[in-house]
DOLUM-506400 format. One record per residue (C-alpha): residue in one letter; x, y, z. Coordinates in steps of 0.02 Angstrom, whole numbers, padded with zeros to 5 digits, always signed. Layout:
N
AXYZ...
//
This chain:
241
X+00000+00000+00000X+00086+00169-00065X+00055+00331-00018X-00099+00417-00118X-00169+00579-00119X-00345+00514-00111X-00425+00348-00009X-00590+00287-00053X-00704+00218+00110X-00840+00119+00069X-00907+00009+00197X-00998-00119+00030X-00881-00162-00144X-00970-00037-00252X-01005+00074-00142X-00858+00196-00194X-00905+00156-00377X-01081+00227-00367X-01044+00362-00260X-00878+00438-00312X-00789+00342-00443X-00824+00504-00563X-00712+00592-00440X-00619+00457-00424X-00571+00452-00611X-00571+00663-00602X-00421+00672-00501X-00353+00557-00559X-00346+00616-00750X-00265+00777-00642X-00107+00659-00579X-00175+00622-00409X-00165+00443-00339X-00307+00344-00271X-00333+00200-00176X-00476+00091-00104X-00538+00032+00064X-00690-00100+00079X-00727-00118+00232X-00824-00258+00230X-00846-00426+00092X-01020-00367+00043X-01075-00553+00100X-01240-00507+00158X-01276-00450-00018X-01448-00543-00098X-01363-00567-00253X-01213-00642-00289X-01062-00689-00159X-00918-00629-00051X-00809-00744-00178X-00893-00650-00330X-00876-00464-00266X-00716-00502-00233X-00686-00512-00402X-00790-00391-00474X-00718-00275-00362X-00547-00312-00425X-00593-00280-00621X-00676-00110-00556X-00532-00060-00470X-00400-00084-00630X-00536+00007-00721X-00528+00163-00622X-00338+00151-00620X-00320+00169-00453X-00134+00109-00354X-00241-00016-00237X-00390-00101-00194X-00381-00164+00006X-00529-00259+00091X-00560-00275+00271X-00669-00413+00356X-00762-00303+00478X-00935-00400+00460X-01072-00359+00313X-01203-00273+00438X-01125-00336+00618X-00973-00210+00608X-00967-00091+00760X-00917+00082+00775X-00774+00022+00904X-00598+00025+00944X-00556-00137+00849X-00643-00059+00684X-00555+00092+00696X-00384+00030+00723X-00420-00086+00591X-00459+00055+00476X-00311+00162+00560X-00187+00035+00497X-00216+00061+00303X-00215+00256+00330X-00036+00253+00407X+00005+00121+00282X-00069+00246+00129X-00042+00429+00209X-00179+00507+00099X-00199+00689+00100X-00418+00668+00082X-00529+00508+00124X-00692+00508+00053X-00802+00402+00149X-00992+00338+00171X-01136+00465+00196X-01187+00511+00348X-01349+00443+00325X-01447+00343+00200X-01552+00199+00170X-01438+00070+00219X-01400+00077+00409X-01229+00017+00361X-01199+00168+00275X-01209+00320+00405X-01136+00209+00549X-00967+00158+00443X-00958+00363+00360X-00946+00392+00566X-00818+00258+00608X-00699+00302+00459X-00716+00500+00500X-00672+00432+00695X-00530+00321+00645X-00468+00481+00531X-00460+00579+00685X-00382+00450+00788X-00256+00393+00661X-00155+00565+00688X-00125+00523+00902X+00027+00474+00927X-00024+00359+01076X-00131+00241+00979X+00005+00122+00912X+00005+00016+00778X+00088-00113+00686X+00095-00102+00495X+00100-00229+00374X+00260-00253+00373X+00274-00267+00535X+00357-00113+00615X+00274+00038+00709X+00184+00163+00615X+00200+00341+00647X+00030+00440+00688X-00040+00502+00504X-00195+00626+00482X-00286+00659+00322X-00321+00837+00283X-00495+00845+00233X-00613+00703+00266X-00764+00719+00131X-00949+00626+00139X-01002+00573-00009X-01206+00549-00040X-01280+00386-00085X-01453+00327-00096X-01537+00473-00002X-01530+00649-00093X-01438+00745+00043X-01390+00923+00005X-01220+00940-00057X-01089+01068+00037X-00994+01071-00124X-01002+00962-00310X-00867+00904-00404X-00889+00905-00590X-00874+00728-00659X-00951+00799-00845X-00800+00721-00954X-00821+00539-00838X-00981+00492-00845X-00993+00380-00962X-00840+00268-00881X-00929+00292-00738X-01069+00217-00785X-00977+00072-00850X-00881+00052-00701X-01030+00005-00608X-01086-00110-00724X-00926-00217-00687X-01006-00273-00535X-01135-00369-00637X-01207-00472-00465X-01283-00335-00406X-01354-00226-00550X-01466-00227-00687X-01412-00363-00843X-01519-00438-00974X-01522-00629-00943X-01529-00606-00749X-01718-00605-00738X-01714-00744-00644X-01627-00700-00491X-01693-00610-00360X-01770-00422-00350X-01670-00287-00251X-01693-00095-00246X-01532-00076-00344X-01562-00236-00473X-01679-00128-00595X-01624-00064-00743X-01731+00090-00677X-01592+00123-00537X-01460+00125-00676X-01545+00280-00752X-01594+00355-00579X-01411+00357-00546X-01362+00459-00697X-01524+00572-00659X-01450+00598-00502X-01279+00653-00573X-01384+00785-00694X-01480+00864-00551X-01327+00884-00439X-01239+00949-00599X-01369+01071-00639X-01333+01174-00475X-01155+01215-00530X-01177+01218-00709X-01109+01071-00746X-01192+00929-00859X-01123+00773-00724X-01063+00793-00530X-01041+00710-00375X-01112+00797-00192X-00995+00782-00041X-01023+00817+00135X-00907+00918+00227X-00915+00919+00431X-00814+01070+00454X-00824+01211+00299X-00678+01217+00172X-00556+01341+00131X-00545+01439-00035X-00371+01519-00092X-00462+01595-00251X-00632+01675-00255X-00633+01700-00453X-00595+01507-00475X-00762+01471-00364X-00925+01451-00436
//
């Protein structure tokens, strides 16, 4: 695990890809560096398996080019906002350094959502004390690491955005990004397997709606809302609009 710029929290495989990956791709078309953190297998999932996530996750991740794809075991819907989570979690951001995490919303449809975007914005904090020790993956001490920014992104639930990211040029790989993770989404032939409220070809187009709305605020045609707990800083007011 190298140092990046930007790290990815999502608590599912494909969350980050529905929620960010047009940033994601964005930055880095810019010359940032990305990486991603599951935090969990996805095995509670209707459709498909842990074993087949796994690998879906892994064809998503050379698609978006980023330098790493790292899954924890924390428990599909039994993980707990606790100390073992978080030092989990604090290992890989020593291990990565990144500058900003992006992480689950606050709040959303899936319970698992809000409570891991609150333990990865914890273990962000904690990750920079010096007195929380940890041992890397290769074995020696890390030293204390603390991202600069720690950003929300939304999910199922429209939440209003504190600022949008214009994904206008990425859309389309976007889109076809998500489709890599062909358990879980919409594919002719797949009739047969069971119904979820993300399996309809419906959902497909309500996420590219969604990008258009959230676009339409800043002008753009595509973008992605994040959530910010504390608000940013601007260097340049001509350069924000």
């Amino acid at each position: 695990m190298q140092k990046v710029s930007i790290l990815a929290i999502g608590v599912h495989p494909d969350d980050v890809e529905l929620s960010c990956s047009g940033t994601l791709l964005a930055h880095i078309a810019k010359g940032y560096t990305a990486g991603l953190l599951d935090l969990t297998r996805g095995e509670l999932g209707t459709r498909g398996t842990a074993k087949i996530r796994e690998a879906e996750g892994k064809a998503a991740a050379e698609a978006l080019g980023v330098s790493f794809r790292h899954t924890l075991d924390l428990g599909d819907g039994i993980f707990e906002n606790n100390h073992a989570s978080r030092l989990e979690i604090i290992r890989v951001l020593r291990a990565c350094r990144p500058e900003v995490v992006l992480c689950n919303a606050p709040r959303d449809r899936h319970p698992d959502h809000g409570r891991a975007g609150q333990l990865a914005a914890e273990a962000c904090f904690y990750s920079g004390l010096r007195k929380i020790e940890t041992i890397g993956y290769t074995g020696r001490l890390q030293e204390a690491w603390r991202p600069r920014a720690v950003y929300h992104y939304i999910q199922d639930y429209n939440l209003q955005p504190d600022f949008l990211v214009d994904i206008s040029d990425f859309m389309d790989r976007k889109m076809e990004i998500i489709k890599l993770f062909a358990s879980q989404f919409y594919r002719p032939g797949a009739e047969g397997e069971p119904e979820t409220p993300i399996s309809s070809e419906d959902f497909l187009d309500f996420v590219r709606a969604k990008a258009a709305v959230y676009g339409r605020a800043a002008g753009y045609r595509f973008a992605e809302g994040f959530i910010t707990t504390r608000p940013p800083g601007v260097g340049d007011l001509v350069g924000l609009f």
